[in-house]
TORTOR-660220 format. One record per residue (C-alpha): residue in one letter; y, z, x; residue number from 1. Coordinates in steps of 0.1 Angstrom, whole numbers, plus 2048, in hexadecimal, padded with zeros to 3 digits. Each point is the difference from the previous one (the first is absolute). Example, Ala and Ser with C-alpha at 12.3 -4.5 7.8 and 13.67 -1.06 7.14 Angstrom:
<recs>
<rec><rest>A</rest><y>7D3</y><z>84E</z><x>87B</x><nr>1</nr></rec>
<rec><rest>S</rest><y>822</y><z>7F9</z><x>80E</x><nr>2</nr></rec>
</recs>
This chain:
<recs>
<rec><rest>X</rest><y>99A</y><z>3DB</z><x>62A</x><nr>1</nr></rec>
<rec><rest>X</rest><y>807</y><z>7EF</z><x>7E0</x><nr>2</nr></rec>
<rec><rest>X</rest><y>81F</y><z>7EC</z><x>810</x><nr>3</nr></rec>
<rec><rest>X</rest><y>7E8</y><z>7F4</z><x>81C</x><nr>4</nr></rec>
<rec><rest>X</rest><y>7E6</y><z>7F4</z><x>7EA</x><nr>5</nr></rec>
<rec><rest>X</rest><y>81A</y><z>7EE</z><x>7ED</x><nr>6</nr></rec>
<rec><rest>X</rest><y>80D</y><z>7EB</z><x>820</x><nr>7</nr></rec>
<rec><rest>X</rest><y>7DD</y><z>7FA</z><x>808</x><nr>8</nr></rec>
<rec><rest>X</rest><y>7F7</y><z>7F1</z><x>7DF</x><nr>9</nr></rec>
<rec><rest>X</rest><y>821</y><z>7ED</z><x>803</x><nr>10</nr></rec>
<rec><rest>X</rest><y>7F9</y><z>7F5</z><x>825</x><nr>11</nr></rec>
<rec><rest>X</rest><y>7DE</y><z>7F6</z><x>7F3</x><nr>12</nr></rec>
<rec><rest>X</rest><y>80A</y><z>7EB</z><x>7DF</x><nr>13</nr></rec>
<rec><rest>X</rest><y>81B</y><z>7EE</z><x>815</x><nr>14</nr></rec>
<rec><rest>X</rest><y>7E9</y><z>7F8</z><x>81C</x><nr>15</nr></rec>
<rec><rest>X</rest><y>7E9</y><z>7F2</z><x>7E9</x><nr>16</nr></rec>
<rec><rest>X</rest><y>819</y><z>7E7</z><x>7F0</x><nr>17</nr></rec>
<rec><rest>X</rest><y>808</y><z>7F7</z><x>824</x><nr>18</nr></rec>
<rec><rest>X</rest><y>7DC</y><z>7F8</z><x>806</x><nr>19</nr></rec>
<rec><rest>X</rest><y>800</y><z>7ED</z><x>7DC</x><nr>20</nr></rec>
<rec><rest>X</rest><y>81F</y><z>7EE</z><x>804</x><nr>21</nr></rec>
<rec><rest>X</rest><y>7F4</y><z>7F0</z><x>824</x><nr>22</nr></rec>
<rec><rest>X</rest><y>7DD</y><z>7F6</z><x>7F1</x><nr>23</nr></rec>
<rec><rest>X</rest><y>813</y><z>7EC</z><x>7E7</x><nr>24</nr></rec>
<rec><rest>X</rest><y>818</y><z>7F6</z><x>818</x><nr>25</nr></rec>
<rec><rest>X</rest><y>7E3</y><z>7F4</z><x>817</x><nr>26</nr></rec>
<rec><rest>X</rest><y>7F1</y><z>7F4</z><x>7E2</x><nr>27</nr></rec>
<rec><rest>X</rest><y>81A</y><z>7E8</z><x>7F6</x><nr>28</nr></rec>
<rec><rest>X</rest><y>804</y><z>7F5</z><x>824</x><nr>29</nr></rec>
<rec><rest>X</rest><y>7DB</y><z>7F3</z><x>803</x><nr>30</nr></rec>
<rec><rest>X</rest><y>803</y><z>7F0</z><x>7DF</x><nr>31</nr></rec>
<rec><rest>X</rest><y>81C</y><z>7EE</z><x>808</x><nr>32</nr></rec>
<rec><rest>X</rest><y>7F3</y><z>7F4</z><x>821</x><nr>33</nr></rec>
<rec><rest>X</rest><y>7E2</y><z>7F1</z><x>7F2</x><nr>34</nr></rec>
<rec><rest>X</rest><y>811</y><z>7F1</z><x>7E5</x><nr>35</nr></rec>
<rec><rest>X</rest><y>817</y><z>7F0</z><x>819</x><nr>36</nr></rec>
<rec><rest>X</rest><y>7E4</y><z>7F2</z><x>817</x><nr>37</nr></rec>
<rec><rest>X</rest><y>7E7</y><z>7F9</z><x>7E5</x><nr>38</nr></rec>
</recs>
């Protein structure tokens, strides 16, 4: 029990930094677009 709760928390942090990591991503993408036909 305790191992599966760890390798959910684990599954859940790094799924979060995925999500966070293609927001900026995404981010940086738009920005750069604009900037570029601006």
């Amino acid at each position: 029990m305790k191992l599966n709760n760890f390798v959910y928390k684990l599954l859940q942090f790094y799924c979060s930094g995925l999500l966070c990591g293609y927001i900026l991503y995404v981010n940086l993408f738009l920005l750069f677009f604009s900037d570029k036909y601006n």
